[in-house]
KOLMIVO-754669 format. One line per field, with one value per residue (C-alpha): residue in one letter; residue number from 0; x, y, z. Coordinates in nm, 4 decimals, always signed. Layout:
REM KOLMIVO-754669
type = [A / ...] $
seq = [NUM / ...] $
x = [X / ...] $
y = [Y / ...] $
z = [Z / ...] $
***
This chain:
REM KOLMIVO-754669
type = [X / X / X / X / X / X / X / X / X / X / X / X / X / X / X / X / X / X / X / X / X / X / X / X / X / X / X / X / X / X / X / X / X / X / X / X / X / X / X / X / X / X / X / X / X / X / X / X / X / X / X / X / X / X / X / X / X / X / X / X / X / X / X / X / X / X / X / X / X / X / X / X / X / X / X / X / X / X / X / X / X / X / X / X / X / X / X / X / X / X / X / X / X / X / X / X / X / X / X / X / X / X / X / X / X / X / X / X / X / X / X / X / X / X / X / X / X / X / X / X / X / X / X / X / X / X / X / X / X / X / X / X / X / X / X / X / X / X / X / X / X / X / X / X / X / X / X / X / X / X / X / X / X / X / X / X / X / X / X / X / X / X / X / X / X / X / X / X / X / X / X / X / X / X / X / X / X / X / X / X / X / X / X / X / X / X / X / X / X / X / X / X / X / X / X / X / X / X / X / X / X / X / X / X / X / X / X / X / X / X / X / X / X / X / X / X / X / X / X / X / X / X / X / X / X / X / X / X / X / X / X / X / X / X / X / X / X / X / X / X / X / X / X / X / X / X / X / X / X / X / X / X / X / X / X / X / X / X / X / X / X / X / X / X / X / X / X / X / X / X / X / X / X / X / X / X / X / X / X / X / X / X / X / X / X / X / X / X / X / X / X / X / X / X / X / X / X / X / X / X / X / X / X / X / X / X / X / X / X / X / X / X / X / X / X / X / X / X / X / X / X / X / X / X / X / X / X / X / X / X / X / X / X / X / X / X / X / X / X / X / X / X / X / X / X / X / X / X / X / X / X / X / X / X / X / X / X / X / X / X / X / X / X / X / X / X / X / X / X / X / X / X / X / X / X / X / X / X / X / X / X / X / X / X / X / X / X / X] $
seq = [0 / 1 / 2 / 3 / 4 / 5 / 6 / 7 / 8 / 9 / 10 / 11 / 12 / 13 / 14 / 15 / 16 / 17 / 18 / 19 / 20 / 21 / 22 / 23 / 24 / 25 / 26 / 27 / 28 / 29 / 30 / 31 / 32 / 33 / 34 / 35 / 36 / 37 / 38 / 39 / 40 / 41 / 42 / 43 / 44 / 45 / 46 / 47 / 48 / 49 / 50 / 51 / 52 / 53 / 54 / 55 / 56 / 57 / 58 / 59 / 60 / 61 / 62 / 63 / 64 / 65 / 66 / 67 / 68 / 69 / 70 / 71 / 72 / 73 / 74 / 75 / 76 / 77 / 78 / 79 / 80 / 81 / 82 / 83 / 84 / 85 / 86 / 87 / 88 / 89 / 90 / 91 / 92 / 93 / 94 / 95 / 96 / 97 / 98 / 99 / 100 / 101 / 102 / 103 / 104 / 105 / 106 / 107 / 108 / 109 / 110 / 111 / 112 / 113 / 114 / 115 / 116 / 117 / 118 / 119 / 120 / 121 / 122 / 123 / 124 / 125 / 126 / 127 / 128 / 129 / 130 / 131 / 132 / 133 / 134 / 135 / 136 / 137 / 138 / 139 / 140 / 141 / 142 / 143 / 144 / 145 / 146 / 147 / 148 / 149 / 150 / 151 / 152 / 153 / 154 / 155 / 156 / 157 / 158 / 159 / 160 / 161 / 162 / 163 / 164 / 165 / 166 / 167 / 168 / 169 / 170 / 171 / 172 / 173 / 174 / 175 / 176 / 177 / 178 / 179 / 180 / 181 / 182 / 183 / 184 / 185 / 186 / 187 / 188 / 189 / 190 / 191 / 192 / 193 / 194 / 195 / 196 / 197 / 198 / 199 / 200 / 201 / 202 / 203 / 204 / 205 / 206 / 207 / 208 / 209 / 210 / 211 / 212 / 213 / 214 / 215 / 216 / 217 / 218 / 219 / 220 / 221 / 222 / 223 / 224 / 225 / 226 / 227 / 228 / 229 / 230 / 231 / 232 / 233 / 234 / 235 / 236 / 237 / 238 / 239 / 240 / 241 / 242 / 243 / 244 / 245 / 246 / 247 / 248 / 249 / 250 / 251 / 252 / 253 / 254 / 255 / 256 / 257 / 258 / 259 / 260 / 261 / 262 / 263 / 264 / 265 / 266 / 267 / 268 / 269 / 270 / 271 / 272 / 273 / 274 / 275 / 276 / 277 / 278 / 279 / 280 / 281 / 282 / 283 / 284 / 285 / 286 / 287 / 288 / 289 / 290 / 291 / 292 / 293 / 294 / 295 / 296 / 297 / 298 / 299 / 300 / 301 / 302 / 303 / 304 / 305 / 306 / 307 / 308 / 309 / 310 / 311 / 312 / 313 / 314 / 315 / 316 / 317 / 318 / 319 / 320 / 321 / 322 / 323 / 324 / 325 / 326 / 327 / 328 / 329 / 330 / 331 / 332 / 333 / 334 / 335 / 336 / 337 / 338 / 339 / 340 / 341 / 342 / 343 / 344 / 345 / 346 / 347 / 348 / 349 / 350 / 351 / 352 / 353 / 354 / 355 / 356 / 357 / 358 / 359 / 360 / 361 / 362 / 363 / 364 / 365 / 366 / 367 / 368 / 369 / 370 / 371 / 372 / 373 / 374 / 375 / 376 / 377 / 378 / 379 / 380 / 381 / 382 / 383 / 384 / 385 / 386 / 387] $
x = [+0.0000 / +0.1448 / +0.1208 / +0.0503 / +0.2146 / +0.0170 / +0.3584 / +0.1399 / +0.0847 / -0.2036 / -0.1644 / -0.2634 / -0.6291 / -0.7197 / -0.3323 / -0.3345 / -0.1909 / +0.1429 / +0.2320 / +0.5213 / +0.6730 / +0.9230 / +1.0893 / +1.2610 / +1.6121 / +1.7170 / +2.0905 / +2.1492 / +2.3517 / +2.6156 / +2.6032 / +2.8875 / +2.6907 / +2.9740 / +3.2519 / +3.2167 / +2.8543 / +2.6457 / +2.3577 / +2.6349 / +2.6727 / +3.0171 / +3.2997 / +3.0773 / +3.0676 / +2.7943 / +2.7624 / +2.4247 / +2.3253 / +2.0146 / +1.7053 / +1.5621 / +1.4950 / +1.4638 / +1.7850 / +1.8671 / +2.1469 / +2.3927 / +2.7744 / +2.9157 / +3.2641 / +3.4335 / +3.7358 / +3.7892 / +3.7884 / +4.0030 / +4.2406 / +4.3426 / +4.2079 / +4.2354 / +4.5400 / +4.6429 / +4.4755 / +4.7395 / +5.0194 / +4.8595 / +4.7590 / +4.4158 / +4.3861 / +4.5311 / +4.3362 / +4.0648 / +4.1220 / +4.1292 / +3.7985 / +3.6134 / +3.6498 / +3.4815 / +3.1382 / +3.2548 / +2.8820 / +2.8716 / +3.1973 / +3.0582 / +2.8901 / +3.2093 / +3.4574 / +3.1937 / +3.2215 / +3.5767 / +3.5920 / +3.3458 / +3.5067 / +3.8511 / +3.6734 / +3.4906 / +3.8391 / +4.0467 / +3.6682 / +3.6304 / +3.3796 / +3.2785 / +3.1458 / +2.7696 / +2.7946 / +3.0148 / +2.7614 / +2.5182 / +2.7204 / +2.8108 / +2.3948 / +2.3505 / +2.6219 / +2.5172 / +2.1691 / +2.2290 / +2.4964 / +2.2104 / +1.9880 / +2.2658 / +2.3449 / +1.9427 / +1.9291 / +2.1994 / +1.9896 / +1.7110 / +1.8586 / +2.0669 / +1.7282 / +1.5122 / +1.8118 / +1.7960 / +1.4349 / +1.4168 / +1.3661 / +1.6183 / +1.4609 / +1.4688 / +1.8394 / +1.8270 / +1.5863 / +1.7781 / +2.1107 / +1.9524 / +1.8964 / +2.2003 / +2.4118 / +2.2747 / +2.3810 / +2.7390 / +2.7489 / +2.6455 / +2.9600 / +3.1940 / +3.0474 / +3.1410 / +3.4040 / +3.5497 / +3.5418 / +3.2150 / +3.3251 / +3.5584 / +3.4907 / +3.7911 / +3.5782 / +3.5413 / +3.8190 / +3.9246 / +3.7703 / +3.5238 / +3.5671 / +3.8668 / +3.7073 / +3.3858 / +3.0986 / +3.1371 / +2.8906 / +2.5315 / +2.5385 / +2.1805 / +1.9715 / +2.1971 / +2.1185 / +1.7349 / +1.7395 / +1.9313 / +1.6590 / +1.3836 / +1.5171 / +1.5982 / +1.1889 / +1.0720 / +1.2983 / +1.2210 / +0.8501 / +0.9375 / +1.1067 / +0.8210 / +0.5614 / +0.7655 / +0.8538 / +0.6712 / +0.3334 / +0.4530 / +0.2379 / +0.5874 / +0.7941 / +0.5309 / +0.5405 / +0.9327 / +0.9687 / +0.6047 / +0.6606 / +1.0052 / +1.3020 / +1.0951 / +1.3130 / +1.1243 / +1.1999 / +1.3318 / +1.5550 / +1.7066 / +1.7302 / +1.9210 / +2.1801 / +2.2867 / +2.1208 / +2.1125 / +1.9929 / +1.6972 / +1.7152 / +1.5806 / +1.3230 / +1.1679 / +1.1517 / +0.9522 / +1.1807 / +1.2291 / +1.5705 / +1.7725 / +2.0439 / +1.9818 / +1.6547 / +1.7282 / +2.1103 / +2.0953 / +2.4276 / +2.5381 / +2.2330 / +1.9541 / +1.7932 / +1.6799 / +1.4706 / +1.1836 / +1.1343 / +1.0103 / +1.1392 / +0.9977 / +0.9117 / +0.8016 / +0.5704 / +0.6556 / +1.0157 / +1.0433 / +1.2052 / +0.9559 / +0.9312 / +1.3885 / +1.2543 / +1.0141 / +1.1655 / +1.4305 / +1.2039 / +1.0271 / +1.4096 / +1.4891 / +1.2186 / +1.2520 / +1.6104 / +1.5167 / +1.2732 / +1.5795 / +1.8151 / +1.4969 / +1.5046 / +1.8794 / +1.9008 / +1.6449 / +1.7964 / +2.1797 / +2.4090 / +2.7026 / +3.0349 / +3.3302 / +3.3522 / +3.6799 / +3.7236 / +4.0578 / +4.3801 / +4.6898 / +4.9449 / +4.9550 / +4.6691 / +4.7870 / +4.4931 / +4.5053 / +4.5610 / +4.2363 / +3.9825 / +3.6418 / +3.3116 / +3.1343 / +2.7938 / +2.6656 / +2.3421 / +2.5196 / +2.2771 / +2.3081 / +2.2904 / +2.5463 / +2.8791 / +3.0802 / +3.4667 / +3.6485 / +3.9430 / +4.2093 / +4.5378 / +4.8101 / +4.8960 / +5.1507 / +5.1273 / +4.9460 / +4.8632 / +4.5945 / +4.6819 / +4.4128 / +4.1137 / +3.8482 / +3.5011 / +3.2051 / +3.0811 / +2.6910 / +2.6980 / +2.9019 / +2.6195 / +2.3624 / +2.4819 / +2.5646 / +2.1749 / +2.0931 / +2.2698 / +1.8970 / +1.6801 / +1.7956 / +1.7076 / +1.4131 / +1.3572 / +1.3901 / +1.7212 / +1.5775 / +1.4451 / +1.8393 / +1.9473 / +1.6357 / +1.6940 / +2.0701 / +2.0061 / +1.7413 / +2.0240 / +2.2155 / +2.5756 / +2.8591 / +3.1711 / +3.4040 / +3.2366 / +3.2362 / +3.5381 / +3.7435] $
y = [+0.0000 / +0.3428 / +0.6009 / +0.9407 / +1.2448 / +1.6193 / +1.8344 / +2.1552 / +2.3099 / +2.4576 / +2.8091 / +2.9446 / +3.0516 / +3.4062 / +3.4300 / +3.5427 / +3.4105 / +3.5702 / +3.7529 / +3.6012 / +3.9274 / +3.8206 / +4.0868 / +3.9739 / +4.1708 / +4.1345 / +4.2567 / +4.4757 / +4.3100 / +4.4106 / +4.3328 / +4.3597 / +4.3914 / +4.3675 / +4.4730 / +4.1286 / +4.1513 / +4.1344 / +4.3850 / +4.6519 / +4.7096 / +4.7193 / +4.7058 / +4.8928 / +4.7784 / +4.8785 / +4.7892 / +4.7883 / +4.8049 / +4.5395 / +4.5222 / +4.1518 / +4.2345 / +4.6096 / +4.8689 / +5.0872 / +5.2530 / +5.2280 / +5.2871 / +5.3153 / +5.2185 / +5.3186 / +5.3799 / +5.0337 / +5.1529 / +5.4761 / +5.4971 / +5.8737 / +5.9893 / +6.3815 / +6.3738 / +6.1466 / +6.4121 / +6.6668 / +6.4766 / +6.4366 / +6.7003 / +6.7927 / +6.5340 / +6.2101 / +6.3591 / +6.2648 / +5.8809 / +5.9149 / +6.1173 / +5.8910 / +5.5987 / +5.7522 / +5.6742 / +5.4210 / +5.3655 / +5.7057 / +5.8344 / +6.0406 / +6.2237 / +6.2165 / +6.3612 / +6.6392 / +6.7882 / +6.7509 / +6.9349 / +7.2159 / +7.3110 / +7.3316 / +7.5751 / +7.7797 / +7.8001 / +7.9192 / +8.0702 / +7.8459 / +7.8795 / +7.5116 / +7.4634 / +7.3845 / +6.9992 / +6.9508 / +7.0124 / +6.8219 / +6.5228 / +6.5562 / +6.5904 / +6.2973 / +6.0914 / +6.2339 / +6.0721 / +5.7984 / +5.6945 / +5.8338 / +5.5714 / +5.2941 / +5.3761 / +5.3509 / +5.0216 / +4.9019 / +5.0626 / +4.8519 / +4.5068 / +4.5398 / +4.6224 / +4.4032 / +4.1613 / +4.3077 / +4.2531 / +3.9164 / +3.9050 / +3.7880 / +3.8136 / +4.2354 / +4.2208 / +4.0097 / +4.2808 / +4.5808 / +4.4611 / +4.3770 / +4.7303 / +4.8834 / +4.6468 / +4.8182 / +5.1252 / +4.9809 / +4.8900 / +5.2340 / +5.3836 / +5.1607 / +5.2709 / +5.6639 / +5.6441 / +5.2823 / +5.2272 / +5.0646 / +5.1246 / +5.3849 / +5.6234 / +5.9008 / +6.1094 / +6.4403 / +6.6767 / +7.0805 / +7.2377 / +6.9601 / +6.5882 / +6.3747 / +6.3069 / +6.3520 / +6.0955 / +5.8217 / +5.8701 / +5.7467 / +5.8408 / +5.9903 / +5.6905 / +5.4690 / +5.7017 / +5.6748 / +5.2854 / +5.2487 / +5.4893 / +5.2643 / +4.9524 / +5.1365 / +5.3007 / +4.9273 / +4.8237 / +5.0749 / +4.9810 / +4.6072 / +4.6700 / +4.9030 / +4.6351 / +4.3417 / +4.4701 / +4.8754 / +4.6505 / +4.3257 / +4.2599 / +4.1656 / +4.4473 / +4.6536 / +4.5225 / +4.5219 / +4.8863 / +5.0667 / +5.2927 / +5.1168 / +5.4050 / +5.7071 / +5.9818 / +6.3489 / +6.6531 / +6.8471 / +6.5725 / +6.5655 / +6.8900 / +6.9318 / +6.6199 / +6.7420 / +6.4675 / +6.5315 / +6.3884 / +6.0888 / +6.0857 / +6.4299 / +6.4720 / +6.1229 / +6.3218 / +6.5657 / +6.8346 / +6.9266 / +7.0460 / +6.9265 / +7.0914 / +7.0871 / +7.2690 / +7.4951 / +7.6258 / +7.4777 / +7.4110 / +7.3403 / +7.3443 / +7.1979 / +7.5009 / +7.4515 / +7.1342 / +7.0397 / +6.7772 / +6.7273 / +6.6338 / +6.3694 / +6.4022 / +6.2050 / +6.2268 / +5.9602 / +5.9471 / +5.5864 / +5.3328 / +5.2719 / +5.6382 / +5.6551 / +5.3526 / +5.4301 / +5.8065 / +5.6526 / +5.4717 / +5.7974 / +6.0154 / +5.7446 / +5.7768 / +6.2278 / +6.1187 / +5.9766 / +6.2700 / +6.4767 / +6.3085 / +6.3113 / +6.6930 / +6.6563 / +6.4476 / +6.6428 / +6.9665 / +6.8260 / +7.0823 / +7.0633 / +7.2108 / +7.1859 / +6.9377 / +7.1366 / +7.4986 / +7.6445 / +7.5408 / +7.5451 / +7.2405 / +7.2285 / +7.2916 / +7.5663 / +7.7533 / +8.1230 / +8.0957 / +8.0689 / +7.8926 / +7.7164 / +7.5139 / +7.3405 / +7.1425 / +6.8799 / +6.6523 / +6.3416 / +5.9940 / +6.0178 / +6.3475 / +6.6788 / +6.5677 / +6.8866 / +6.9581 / +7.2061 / +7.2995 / +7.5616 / +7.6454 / +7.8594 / +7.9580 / +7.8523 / +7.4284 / +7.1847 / +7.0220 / +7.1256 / +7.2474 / +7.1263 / +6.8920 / +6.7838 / +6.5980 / +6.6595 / +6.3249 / +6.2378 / +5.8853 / +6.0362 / +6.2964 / +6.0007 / +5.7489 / +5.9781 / +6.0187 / +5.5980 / +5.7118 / +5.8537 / +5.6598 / +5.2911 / +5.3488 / +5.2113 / +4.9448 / +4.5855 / +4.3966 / +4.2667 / +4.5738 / +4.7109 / +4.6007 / +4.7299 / +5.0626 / +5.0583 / +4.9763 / +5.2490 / +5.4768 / +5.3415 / +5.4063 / +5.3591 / +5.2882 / +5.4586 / +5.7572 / +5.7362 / +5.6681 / +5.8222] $
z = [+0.0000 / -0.1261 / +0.1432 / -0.0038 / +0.1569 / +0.1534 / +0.1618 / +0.1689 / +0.5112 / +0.6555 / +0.6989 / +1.0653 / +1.0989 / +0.9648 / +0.7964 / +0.4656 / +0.1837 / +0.1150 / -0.2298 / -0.4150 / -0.6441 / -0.8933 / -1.0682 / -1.4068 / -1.4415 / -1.7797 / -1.8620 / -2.1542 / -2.4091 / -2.6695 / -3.0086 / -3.2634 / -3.6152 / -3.8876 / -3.9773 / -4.1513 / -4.2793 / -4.5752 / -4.4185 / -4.3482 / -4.7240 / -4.6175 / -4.4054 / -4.1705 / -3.7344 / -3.5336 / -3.2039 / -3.1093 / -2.7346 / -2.6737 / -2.4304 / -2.5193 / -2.8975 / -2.8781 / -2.9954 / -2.6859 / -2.8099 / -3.1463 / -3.2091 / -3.5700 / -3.5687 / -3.9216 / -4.0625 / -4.2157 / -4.5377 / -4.5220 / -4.7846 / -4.7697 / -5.1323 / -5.0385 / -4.8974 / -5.2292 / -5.4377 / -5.3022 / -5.4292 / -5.8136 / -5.9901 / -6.1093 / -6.4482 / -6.2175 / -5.8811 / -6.0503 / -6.0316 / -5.6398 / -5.6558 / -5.8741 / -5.6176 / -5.3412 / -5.3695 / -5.6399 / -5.7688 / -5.8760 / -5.9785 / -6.2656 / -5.9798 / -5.8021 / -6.0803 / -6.2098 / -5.8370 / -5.8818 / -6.1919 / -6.1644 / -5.8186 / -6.0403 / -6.3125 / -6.0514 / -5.8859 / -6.2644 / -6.4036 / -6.6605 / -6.9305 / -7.0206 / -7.3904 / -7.4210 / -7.6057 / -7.3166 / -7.0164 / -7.2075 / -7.1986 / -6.8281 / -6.7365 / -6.9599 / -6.8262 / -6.4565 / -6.4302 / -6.6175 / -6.2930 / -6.0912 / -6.2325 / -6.2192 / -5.8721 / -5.7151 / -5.9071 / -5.6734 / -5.3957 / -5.5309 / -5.5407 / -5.2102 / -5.0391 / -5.1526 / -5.0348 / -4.6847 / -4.6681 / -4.7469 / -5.1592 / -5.3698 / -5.7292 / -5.6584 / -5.7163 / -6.0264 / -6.1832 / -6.0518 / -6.1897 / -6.5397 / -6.6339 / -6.4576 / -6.6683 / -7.0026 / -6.8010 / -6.7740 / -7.1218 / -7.2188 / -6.9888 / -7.2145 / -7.5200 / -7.4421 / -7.2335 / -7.2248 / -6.8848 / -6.7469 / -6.3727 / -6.3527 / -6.6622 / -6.6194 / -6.9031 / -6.7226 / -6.7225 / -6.6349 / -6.9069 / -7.0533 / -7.1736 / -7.2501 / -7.6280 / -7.8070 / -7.7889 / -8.0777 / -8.3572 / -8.2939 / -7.9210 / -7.9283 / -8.0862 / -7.8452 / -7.5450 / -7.6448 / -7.7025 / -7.3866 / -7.2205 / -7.3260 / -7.1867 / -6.8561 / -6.8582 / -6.8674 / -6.6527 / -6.3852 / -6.4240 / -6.3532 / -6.0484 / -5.9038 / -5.9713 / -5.8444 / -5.5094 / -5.4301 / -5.3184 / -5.2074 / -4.8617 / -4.6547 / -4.7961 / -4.7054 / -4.3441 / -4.2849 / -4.4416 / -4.3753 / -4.0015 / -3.9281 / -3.9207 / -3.8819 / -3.9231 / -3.8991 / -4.1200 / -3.8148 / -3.6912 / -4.0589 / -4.0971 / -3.7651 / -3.8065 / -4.1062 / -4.3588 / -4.7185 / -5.0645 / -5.0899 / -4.7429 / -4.6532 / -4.9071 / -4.7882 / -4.4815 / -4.7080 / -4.7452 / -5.0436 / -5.0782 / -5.4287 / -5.5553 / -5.8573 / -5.8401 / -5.5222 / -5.6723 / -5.9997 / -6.1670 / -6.5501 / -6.7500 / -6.4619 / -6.5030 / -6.8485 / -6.7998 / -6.6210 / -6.3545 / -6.0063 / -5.7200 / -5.5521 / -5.1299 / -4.8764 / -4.5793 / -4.3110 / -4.3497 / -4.2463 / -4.4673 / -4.7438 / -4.8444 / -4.8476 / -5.1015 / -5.3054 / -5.3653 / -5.5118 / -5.7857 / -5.8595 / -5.8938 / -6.1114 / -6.3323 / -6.3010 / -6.3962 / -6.7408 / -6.8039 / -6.7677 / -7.0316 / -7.2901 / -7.2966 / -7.2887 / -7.6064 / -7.7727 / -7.7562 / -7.7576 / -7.9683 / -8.1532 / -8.0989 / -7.9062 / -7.6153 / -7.4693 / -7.3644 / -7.4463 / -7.1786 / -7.1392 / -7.1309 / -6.7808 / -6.5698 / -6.2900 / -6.1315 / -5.9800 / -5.6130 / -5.3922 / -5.2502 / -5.3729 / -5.2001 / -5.4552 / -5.4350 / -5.6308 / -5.6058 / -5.6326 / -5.5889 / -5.2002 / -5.1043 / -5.1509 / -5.2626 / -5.1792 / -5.2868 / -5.0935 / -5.3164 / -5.2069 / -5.4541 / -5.3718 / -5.7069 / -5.9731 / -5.9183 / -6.0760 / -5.7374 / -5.5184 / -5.1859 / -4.9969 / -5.0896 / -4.8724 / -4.9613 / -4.7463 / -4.8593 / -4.8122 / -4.6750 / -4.3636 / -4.2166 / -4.3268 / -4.1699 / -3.8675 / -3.8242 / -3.7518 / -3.3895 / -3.3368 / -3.5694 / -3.4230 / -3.0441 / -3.0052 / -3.2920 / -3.3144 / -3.3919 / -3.6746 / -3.8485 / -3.8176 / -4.1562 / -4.3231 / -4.1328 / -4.2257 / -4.6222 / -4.6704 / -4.5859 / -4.9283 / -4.8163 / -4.9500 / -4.7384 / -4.9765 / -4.9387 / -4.5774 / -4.5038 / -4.7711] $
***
């Protein structure tokens, strides 16, 4: 016979029942995110501060990608500086060497010849266009999709082949110089331009239907990485980035250089500033960006391609800011000569990715580990351009 024991005891008569409280302490916990990480974009480390799932602070660590290009730039003069400049943000180094260039004309008051700006807009958007397809594919990686980056890459390799048609470099074009362009366009470069132009309008069309409504895209990016117009404003962000914010500042419109003034676009703006609107801004510039180099090609003149120089480039002495709406934001050069060398003094890039990317300190408190790398690739950095 199994004897059955009561192990609970009576409590005394009129006691009450006491109140067990268990408090759970949970212990914040560091993350290292990267440097070695496909999410980063990058050799990018951020250590991210954790409460259970929830960011509750972020540290960027960077510098892993520093190469010195201005202080290099100081040591070449202006034709071979540009090969440093150009590998900045090296998915837009057309953006990067027209900054380069007009801050060296502004500098020795260069009059550029008309056929020549043409060709720079042209060339311009077109790496504008290239350079948000990346955008496009990398994000749709980040949120999960794979077939995005197949359809981004499609179009932005006509793009490429186009670049090694007028310059015959597809990555690195070293077209611009002081003054104008290295050479002419070949012959036919306007019904090329147009074909190329109606593969890329298609293609941009594509890659809004496949991914813009998709129910989990929608989810991941919709309200996650709110950033407000003020808080942009204030930390200094620039580019696709602010005007998904809805401010609509662009460079091009607000202190329009070469011939921006001339043509008519719009300029795209948010209203939540979270992630979706940094990504579906980018579809719509894409699409302003084509409209441009229509009215380009339609009212592209003849000429010279060159203004008149000397032998040896050798600007007055002095110092220049120039501006440019590059893909992510201003791309500044800061150019100073002292007169009489061929070699720039000082250089210095305010880069866009850098304020950018400065700004996730105070958009990632708050949201969940997981929503970090769709926070992070909405930026669209490039390391290059951060670090420099």
């Amino acid at each position: 016979m199994t004897e059955v024991i009561d192990t609970t005891r009576a409590l005394p008569e009129h006691a009450e029942e006491p109140v067990v409280e268990r408090d759970l302490q949970t212990v914040e916990m560091e993350l290292n995110m990267g440097p070695q990480h496909p999410s980063t974009h990058g050799v990018l480390r951020v250590i991210l501060h954790l409460d259970g799932e929830r960011i509750v602070r972020a540290q960027f660590d960077i510098g892993y990608l520093h190469r010195g290009k201005e202080k290099l730039c100081e040591y070449l003069d202006y034709r071979q500086g540009l090969s440093q400049i150009e590998r900045t943000d090296y998915l837009a180094p057309w953006n990067d060497d027209l900054a380069f260039v007009m801050a060296a004309e502004k500098l020795a008051g260069i009059e550029v010849p008309e056929r020549a700006l043409y060709v720079r807009t042209i060339m311009c958007e077109l790496n504008r266009i290239a350079s948000h397809l990346v955008f496009y594919g990398a994000f749709g990686i980040d949120a999960g999709a794979i077939t995005p980056f197949m359809y981004g890459f499609r179009v932005r390799e006509v793009i490429l082949n186009f670049f090694e048609y007028v310059s015959g470099g597809r990555f690195f074009p070293l077209y611009f110089r002081v003054g104008g362009l290295k050479e002419d366009v070949p012959d036919g470069f306007v019904e090329r331009c147009r074909q190329t132009l109606d593969y890329i309008k298609q293609g941009i069309d594509d890659c809004d239907r496949l991914l813009s409504s998709n129910e989990i895209f929608l989810s991941r990016t919709k309200g996650v990485g709110v950033l407000s117009a003020e808080d942009a404003i204030a930390l200094g962000v620039s580019g696709p980035m602010l005007r998904a914010s809805g401010v609509p500042i662009d460079i091009r419109r607000t202190e329009p250089y070469m011939i921006y003034d001339r043509f008519e676009f719009d300029i795209p703006v948010g209203t939540n500033g979270d992630s979706y609107d940094r990504y579906i801004l980018r579809i719509e510039e894409m699409r302003q960006s084509v409209r441009i180099i229509e009215q380009a090609l339609k009212d592209f003149p003849g000429g010279p391609i060159m203004a008149r120089m000397p032998k040896a480039f050798r600007p007055p002495a002095g110092e220049v800011y120039l501006r440019t709406e590059a893909p992510r934001g201003e791309y500044g050069i800061h150019l100073v000569s002292r007169g009489g060398s061929d070699k720039p003094y000082r250089v210095k890039i305010r880069a866009p990715s850098f304020s950018n990317l400065a700004a996730m300190e105070h958009v990632l408190p708050g949201a969940f580990l997981a929503d970090a790398p769709i926070i992070i690739g909405s930026i669209d950095i490039v390391l290059g351009d951060v670090d420099r």
